[in-house]
C-alpha positions in Angstrom: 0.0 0.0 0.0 1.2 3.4 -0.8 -0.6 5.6 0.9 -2.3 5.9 4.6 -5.3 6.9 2.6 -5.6 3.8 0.9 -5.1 1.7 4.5 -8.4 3.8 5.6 -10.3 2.1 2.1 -8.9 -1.4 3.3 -9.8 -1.0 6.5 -13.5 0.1 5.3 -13.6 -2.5 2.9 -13.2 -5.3 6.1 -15.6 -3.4 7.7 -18.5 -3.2 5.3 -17.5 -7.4 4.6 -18.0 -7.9 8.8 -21.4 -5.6 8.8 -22.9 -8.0 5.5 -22.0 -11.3 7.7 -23.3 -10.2 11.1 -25.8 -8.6 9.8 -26.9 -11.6 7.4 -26.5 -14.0 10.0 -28.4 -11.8 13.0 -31.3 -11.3 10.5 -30.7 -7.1 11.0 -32.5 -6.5 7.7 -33.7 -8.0 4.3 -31.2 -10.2 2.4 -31.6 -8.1 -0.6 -30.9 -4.7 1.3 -27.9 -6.5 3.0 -26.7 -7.4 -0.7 -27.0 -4.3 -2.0 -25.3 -2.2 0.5 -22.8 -4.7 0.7 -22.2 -4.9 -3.0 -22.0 -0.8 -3.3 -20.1 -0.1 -0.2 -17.1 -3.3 -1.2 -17.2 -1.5 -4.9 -16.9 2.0 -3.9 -14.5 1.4 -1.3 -12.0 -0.8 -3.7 -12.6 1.9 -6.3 -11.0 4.0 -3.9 -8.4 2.0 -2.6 -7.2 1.7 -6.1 -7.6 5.0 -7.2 -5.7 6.4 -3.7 -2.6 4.2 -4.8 -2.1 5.9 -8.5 -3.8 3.6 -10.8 -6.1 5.2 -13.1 -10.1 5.8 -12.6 -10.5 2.4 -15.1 -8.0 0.7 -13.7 -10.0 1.4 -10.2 -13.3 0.4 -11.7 -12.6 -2.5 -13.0 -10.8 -3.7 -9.8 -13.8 -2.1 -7.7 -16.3 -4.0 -9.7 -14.4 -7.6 -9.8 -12.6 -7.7 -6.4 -16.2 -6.1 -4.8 -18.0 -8.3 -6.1 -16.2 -11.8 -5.7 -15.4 -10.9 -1.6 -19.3 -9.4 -1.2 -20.7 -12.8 -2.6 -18.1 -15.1 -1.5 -19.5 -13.0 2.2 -22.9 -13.5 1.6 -22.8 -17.0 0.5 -20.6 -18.3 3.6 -23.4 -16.1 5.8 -26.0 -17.8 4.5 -24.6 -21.4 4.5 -24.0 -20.8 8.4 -27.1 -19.7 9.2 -29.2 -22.7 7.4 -26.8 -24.7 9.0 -27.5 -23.5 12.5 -30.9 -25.0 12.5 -30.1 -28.1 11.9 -28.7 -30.8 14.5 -25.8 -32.8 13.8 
């Protein structure tokens, strides 16, 4: 990382991915809702990351959109599978 800026993005990053898994498997608020946020906050906050380190604004979006993506669902996914998984005895 070249910047402390781009630390803060990181560091916003894991905390948007923490929020989508508690908040998936506590049953804050709708699934979709959870995705959504999730989705936009891990996209804009990549975005930025990349951006604060040099790279161009495409170079940025692209990794925003891929990298945001992949860790929101991979999130939601392993949030789900837990919590279906709860409920049932071994």
């Amino acid at each position: 990382m070249n910047s402390p800026l781009s630390l803060i993005f990181f560091a916003l990053f894991a905390a948007v991915l923490v929020w989508m898994y508690l908040a998936i498997r506590r049953n804050w608020m709708s699934p979709a809702f959870i995705i959504g946020a999730g989705l936009s906050g891990t996209i804009i906050t990549m975005l930025l990351m990349s951006v604060s380190q040099g790279n161009e604004i495409l170079h940025g979006v692209v990794n925003g959109v891929v990298i945001g993506t992949v860790f929101s669902l991979a999130t939601f996914g392993i949030a789900t599978f837990f919590s279906k998984r709860e409920g049932k005895t071994a």
